[in-house]
C-alpha positions in Angstrom: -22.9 41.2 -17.3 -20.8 40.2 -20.5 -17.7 41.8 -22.0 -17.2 41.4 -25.4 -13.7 42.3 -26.6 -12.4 44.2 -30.0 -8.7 44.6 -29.9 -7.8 46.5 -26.8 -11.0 47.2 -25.9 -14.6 46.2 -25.4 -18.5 46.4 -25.2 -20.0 45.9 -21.8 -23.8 44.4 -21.7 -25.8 44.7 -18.6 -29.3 45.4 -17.3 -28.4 48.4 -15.7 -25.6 51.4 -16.2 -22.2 49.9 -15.4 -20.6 52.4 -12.5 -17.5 53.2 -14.6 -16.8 56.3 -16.9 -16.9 54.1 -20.1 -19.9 55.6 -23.0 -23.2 54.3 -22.1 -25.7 53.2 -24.9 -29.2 52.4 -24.1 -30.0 49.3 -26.0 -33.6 50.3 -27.0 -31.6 53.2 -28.8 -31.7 51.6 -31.7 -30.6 54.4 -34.3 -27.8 55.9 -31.2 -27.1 52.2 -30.8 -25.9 51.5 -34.8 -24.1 54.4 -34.6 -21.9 54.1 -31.5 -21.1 50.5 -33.1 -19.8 51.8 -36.2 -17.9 54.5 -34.0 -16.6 51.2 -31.6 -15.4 49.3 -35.0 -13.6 52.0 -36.2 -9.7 50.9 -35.4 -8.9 54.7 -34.6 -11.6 54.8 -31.6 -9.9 53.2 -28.1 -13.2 53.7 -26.0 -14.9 51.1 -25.0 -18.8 50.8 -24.4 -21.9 49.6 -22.3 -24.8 48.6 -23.7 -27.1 48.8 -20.9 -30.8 47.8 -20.6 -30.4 45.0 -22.0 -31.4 41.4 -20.2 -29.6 38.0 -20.6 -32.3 36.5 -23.1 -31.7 39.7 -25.5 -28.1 38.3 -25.3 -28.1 36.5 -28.6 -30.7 38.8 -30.7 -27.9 41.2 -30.1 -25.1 39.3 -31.6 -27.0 38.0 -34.1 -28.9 41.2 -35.5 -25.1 43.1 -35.1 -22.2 40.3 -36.2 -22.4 36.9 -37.6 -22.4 34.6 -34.9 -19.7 31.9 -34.6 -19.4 29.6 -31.4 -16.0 27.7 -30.8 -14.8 25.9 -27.5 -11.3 25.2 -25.7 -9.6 23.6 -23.4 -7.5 24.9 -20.4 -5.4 21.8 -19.8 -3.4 20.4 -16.7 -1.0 17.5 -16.3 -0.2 15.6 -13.0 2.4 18.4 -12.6 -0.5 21.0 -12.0 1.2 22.7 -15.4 -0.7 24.7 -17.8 -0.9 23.8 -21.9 -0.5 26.8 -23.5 0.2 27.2 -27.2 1.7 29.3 -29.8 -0.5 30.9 -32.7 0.9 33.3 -35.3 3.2 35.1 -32.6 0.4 35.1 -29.8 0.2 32.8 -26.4 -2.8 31.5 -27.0 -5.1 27.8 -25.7 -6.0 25.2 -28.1 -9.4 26.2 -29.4 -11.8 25.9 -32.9 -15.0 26.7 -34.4 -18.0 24.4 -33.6 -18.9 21.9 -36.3 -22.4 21.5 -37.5 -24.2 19.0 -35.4 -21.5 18.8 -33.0 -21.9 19.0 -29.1 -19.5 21.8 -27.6 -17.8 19.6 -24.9 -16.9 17.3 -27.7 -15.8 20.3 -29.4 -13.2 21.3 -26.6 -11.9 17.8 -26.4 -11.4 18.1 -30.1 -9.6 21.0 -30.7 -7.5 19.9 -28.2 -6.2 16.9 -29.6 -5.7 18.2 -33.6 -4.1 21.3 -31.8 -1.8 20.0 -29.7 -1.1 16.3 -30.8 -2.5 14.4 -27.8 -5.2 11.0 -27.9 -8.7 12.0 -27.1 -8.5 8.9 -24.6 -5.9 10.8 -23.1 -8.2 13.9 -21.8 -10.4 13.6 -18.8 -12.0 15.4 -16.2 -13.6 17.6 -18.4 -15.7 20.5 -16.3 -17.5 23.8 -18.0 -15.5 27.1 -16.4 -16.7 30.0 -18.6 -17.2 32.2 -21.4 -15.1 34.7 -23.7 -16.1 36.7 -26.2 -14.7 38.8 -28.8 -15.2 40.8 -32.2 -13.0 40.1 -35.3 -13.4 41.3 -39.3 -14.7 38.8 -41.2 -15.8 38.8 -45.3 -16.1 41.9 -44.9 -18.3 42.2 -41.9 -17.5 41.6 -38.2 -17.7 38.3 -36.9 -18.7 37.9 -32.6 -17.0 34.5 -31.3 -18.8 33.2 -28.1 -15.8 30.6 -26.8 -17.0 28.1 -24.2 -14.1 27.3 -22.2 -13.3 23.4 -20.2 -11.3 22.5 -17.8 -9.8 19.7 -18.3 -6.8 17.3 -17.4 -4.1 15.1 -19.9 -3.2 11.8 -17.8 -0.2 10.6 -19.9 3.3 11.6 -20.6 4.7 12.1 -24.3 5.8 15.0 -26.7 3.2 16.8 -27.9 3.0 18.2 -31.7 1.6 21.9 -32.7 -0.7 21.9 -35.6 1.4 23.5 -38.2 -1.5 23.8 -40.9 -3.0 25.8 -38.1 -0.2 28.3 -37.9 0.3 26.8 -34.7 4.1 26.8 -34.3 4.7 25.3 -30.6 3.0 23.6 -27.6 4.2 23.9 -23.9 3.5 23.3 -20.5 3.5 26.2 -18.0 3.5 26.5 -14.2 0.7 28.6 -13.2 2.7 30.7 -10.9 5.0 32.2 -14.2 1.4 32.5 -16.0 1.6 36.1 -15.7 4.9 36.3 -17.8 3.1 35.2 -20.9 0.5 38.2 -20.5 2.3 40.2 -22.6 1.5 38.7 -25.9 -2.0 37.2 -25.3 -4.9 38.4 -26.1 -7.0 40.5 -24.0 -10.0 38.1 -23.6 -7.8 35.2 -22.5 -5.8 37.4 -19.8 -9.3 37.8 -18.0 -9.9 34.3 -18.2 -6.3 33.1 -17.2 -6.9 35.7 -14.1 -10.4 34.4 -13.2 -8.3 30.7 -13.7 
C-alpha cells in the first residue's frame, strides 16, 4: 500500500479496497480513473482517494502514464547526542533532501544532499541504512510532477557549526531531540510527519 500526498491530502494505492470511507477508484477504470484525478488536482477538492486493484509492479506505469516522474533521496541524520538534523526551507521544517542526478546511485544521492544542504564533510556521514519511502504530488511546467523520496538513516560523527544552503532557500540547520519532534509538526509537511512518526 502506498500514499501519495497532494497538499493536505492524498491517493491511496492498493490491491484491494482500503476499509476507510475515502472515494474508491478502480484502477482498470481508465476513463473514471482520469477523471477523479483531475477532480483530486483541483486545489478546491479536500478528499482524498484509493486507487485500488492495482499491484506493486503497476506502481511505476502509474506515475509515469499520470505525472512526470522525479526520484530524490534524504537523509534523517543523528549525532552522538541521539539529536535529530532538521532544516529550515522557505518557512517549512523540513530534512536535507534533492533530486537524483543522471547516473547517480541513490544512497550517494542522500549522502549528497546532505552535505551541500547542511554544510557537513561527506567523510563525516556514516552508518548509512535504507528506512523508507515518501511520496508526494507538486505543479510542475505546467503539469504535475510525483516525487518518489528514498529516505537513509544515517549518523554525523564530528562536532562543528553547520551552514544552511542559502542558494537553496534554506535559511537554518538545527539539531533536535527526538522527544520535542512533535513540536515542529506544525509546519512540516504532511508526508514527512508520517515518516518522522514511523521514525
Amino acid at each position: 500500500m502506498i500514499k501519495i500526498f497532494y497538499k493536505n491530502k492524498f491517493i491511496l494505492l492498493s490491491e484491494k479496497p482500503s476499509d476507510n470511507s475515502i472515494t474508491k477508484i478502480n484502477f482498470s477504470d481508465k476513463e473514471i480513473l482520469k477523471k477523479e484525478l483531475n477532480i483530486f488536482l483541483d486545489t478546491n477538492n479536500s478528499e482524498s482517494i484509493n486507487i485500488f486493484n492495482i499491484c506493486e509492479d503497476q506502481h511505476l506505469d502509474f506515475y509515469t502514464g499520470h505525472f512526470k516522474f522525479i526520484q530524490a533521496a534524504g537523509g534523517i541524520v543523528t549525532n552522538a547526542n541521539d539529536e535529530l538534523l532538521l532544516i529550515k526551507r522557505l518557512g517549512f521544517t523540513d530534512l536535507p533532501k534533492g533530486k537524483v542526478e543522471k547516473n547517480e546511485i541513490i544512497i550517494d544521492c542522500a549522502a549528497r544532499e546532505v552535505s551541500e544542504e547542511c554544510g557537513i564533510e561527506l567523510k563525516d556521514l556514516s552508518n548509512f541504512d535504507f528506512f523508507d519511502f515518501t511520496f508526494h504530488i507538486y505543479p510542475y511546467k505546467n503539469q504535475y510532477a510525483l516525487k518518489e523520496t528514498s529516505w537513509f538513516k544515517m549518523t554525523f560523527t564530528k562536532d562543528y557549526d553547520l551552514k544552511p544552503q542559502t542558494e537553496e532557500d534554506i535559511s537554518e540547520v538545527f539539531w533536535v531531540n527526538k522527544i520535542n519532534l512533535k513540536d515542529y509538526f506544525e509546519n512540516m509537511y504532511p508526508e514527512l510527519i508520517e515518516l518522522m512518526e514511523k521514525y
